[in-house]
Every structure is written in C-alpha cells, then in structure tokens.
C-alpha positions in Angstrom: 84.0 90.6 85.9 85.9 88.2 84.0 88.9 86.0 84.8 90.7 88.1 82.2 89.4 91.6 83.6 90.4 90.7 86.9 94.2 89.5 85.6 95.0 92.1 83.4 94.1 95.2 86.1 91.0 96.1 84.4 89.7 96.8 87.8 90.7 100.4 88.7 89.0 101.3 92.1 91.5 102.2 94.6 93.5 99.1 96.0 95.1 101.4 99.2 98.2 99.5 98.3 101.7 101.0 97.4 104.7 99.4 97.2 108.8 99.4 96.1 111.2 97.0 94.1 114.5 96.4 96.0 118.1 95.3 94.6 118.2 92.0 96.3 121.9 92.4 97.4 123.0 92.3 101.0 121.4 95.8 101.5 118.6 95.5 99.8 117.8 91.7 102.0 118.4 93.5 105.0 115.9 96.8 104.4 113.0 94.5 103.1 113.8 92.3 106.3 113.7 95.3 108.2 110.5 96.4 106.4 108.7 93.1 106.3 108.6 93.2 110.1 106.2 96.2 110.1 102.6 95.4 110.3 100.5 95.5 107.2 103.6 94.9 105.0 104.3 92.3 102.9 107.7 90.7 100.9 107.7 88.7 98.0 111.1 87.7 97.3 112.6 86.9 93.5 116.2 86.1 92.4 117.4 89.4 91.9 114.9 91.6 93.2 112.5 92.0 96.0 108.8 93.6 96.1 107.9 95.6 99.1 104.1 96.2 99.5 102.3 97.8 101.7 98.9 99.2 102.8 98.5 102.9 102.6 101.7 103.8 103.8 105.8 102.6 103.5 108.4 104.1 105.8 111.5 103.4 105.1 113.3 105.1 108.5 116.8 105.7 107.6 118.0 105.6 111.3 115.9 102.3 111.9 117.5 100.7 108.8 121.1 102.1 109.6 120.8 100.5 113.1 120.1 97.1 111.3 122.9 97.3 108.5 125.7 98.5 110.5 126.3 101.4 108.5 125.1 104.7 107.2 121.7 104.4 104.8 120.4 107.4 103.3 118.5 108.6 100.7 121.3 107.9 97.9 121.3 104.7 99.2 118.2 103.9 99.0 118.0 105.0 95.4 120.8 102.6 94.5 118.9 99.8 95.5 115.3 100.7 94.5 114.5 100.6 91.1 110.2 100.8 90.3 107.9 102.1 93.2 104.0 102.6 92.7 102.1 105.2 94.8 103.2 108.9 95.7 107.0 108.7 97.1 108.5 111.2 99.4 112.1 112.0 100.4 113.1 113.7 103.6 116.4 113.8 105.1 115.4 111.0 107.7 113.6 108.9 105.5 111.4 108.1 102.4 107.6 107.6 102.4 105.2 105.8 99.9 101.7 106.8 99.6 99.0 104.8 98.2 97.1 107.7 98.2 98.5 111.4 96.6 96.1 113.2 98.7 97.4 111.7 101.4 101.0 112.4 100.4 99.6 116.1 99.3 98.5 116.9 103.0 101.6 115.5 104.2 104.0 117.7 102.4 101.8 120.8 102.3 100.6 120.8 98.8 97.1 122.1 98.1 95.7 120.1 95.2 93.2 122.5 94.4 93.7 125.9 91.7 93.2 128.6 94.0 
C-alpha cells in the first residue's frame, strides 16, 4: 500500500473506531474532559472544535456529564454542541451512544438486519 493509499482512506477494512466533533465552548471543554477520561478514548483538541474518538463504543452519560457541568445536559444539548459524528449514533433519554459497528448498535436497539 502506498503512502498515498494509506493517506487518503483507501484502506476500508474495519478500523473499530467511532468518534464525535464537539463545539469547543465551555460545554463542549467540559464533556470531552469528561469523556477523555474513559479508557480507550481519545481527544484531539483544535481552536473551535474538538474530536472525540473512541474504540467501538462512546457513551456520553447525561447524568455523568450533568454532575460535571453543574447543570442540566440532555439530548438537545448535546446536539447544540455536536456537529459531525462517524459510526451508528443512538439517543436515549439518559444518554447517547456511538457505535463503530451498526450490528452492534442493531442488537442494541432491537433491530434485526436481516429481511425476514
């Protein structure tokens, strides 16, 4: 594989990766700090935003990240400061979930991927 292949994303096996783009405003620091201390997570932080990426699986726990803001985060919030995600994304009322995988998100939720 060349240099090119490899930097342009030619590669398409499965990278079990998955990952969010935060506002980075005073929220948005304190929900990727809150995220960034989970294992197998990792931050990469840019002037006005900042990349959350994980491996296989994000939870964002709403009552976790309320605890560490101070005040009431939801679902609505966390779609005010989110803007692009990659990998299967699920909303609950106590949280939101990426998936790297949408089998795994499929099982999670119920779905049967398969035509009956």
């Amino acid at each position: 594989m060349s240099q090119n292949e490899m930097t342009f994303g030619s590669n398409a096996s499965f990278s079990n990766m998955c990952g969010v783009t935060l506002m980075n405003t005073p929220v948005g620091r304190v929900v990727a700090e809150v995220m960034g201390a989970k294992d197998g997570v990792k931050l990469v932080e840019y002037t006005s935003m900042i990349r959350v990426d994980g491996t296989n699986r994000l939870d964002f726990d709403y009552e976790e990240i309320t605890d560490a803001l101070g005040s009431e985060f939801d679902g609505s919030v966390f779609e005010e400061i989110s803007s692009t995600h990659y990998g299967r994304m699920v909303h609950l009322d106590d949280r939101t979930m990426l998936f790297a995988s949408p089998e795994d998100a499929a099982d999670y939720i119920g779905f049967d991927l398969h035509a009956s």
